[in-house]
N, C-alpha and C positions, 0 to 999 in steps of 0.2 A: 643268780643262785636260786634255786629253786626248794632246796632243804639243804640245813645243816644242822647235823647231830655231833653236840657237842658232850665226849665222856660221858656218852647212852652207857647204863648198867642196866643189867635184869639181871636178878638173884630169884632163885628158887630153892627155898632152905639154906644149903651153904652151898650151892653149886652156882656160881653166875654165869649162864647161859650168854647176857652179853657185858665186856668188859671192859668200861671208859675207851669206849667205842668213838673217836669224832673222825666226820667223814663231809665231807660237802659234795653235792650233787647239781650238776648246772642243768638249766634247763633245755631241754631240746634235745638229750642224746639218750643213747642208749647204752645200759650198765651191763655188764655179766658179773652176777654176785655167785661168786668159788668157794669153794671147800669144800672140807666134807661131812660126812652126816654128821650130827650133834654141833656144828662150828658154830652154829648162832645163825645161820642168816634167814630161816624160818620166825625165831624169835623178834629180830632185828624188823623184819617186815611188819609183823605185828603191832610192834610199837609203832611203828610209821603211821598205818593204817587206822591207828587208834583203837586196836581189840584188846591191848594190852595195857598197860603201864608201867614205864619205868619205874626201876627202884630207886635211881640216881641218874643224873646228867635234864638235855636239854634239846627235845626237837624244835628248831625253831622251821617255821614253813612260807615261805615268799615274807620274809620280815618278819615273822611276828611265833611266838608262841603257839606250836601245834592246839587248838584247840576242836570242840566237837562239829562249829561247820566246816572245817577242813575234808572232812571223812566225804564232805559231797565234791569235792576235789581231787581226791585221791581213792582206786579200786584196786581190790587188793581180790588178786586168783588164789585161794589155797590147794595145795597138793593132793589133800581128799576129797572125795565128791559131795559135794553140796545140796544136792538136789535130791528131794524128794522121790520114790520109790514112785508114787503114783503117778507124778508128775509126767506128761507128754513134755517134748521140745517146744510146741507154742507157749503151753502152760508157763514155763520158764522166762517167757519174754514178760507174762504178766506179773510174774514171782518178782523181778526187778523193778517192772516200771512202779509196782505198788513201792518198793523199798528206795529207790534211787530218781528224784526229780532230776535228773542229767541224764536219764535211761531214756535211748533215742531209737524207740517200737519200729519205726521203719530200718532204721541200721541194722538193725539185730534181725527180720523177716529176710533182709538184704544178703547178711554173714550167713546165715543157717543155708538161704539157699545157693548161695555157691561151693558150701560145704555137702550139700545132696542129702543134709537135714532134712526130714518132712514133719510139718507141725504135728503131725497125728502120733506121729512115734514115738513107743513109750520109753521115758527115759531109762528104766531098770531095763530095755532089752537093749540099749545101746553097746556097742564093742567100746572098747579102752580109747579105741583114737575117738571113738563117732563123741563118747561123753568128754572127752580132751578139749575137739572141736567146740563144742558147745558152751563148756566153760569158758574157752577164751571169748567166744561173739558175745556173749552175755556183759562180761569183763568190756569190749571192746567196744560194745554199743553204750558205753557209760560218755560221756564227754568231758572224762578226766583228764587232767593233768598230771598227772601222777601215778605209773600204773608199774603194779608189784605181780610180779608172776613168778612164782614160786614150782618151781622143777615142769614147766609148762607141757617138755618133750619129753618126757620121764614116762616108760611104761609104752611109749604106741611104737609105731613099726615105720619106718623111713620115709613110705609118700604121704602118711598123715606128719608125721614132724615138718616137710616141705612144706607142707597146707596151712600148717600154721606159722611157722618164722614166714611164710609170704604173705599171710594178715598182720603180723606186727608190722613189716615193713611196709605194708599200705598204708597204715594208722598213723607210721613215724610221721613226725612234722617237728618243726622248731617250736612248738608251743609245747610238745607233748614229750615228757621224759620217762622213758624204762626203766626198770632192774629187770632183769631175768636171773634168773639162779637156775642153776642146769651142772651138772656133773660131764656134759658132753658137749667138752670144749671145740671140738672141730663143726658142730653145727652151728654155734655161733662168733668163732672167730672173725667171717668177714664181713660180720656188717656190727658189731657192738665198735662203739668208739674206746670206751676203757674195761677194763678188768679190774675186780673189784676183790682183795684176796682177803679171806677171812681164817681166822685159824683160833678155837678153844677161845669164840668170843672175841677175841681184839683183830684192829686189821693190821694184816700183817703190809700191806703196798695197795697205794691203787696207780694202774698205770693207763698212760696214752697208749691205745696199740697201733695206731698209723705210726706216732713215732719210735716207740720203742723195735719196729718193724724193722723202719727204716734205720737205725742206726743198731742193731745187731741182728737182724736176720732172724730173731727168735721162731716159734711158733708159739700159739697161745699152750700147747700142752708144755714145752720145751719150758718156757717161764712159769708154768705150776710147777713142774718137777724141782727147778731151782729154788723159790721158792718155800715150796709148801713140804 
């Protein structure tokens, strides 16, 4: 087991965003975290990642109490762009390796260039996939364990979404565990191991999808519809 959140709360005023939330995540697979907008699972990430703090409950992380050297453990993508207007794509590799001693300068020259990234190129004239692309090698050149990507395929156009669920899948390994959060369940139904359903903060199921497959036939949308 690689995390377990036990009765995770976040409260914002009187709204809790997450809602005695316990979930356990094993290591080595990959997650599709569901729902929809406002469900918590942005908030839920954060805490993970340690940008936040719970109001109540309990991350524990490979045994032990989430603490601050965990965050060199675990890399968290957020959904807005990060990265500095002036900033080139090299610039960016040096933006990490200054903030992340797990930031591995050759991985990332490596990712950019099979993505047709050029170091010269400035990050504010990037298209929505090219800055996508980017965030995740940045994200991917980390030597985490733990990696949180937050609507990754949200916003680009179908052969940049390819380009990228075919970098996670390179990255996969049994040492290395995903979430992904995506609203666009047919891109990642065949290759996430579970689905992870969130609803107004609490989970509502998490399920096997090889077996829940095999023994009714579902489709991953077919099981949100039910569901959620």
């Amino acid at each position: 087991m690689i995390l377990e959140c036990k009765e995770l709360t976040k409260w914002y005023g009187d709204t809790a965003a997450v809602a005695e939330l316990t979930l356990n995540l094993s290591e080595g697979k990959i997650y599709g975290f569901l729902g929809e907008n406002g469900s918590g699972k942005t908030t839920w990430m954060k805490m993970v990642a340690g940008l936040t703090k719970p109001s109540h409950g309990e991350i524990i992380y490979k045994g032990h109490p989430l603490c601050y050297r965990d965050k060199g453990e675990i890399a968290y993508m957020a959904t807005e762009p990060f990265f500095y207007d002036f900033m080139k794509v090299g610039d960016v590799g040096d933006y990490y390796a200054d903030f992340f001693p797990d930031f591995d300068r050759r991985r990332f020259d490596e990712l950019i260039g099979k993505m047709n990234l050029i170091p010269g190129q400035k990050v504010k004239n990037l298209s929505s996939g090219m800055n996508a692309k980017l965030k995740l090698a940045a994200v991917l050149s980390r030597r985490a364990s733990l990696c949180l990507l937050d609507e990754p395929l949200n916003g680009i156009d179908y052969k940049a979404r390819e380009e990228i669920v075919r970098m996670i899948l390179e990255e996969a390994d049994e040492k290395k565990t995903f979430v992904i959060s995506t609203h666009l369940l047919e891109e990642i139904e065949s290759f996430i191991d579970y689905a992870v359903f969130i609803r107004d903060g609490q989970l509502v199921d998490k399920i096997d999808i090889e077996s829940e497959r095999m023994r009714s036939g579902r489709s991953l949308a077919e099981i949100y519809m039910d569901l959620m």
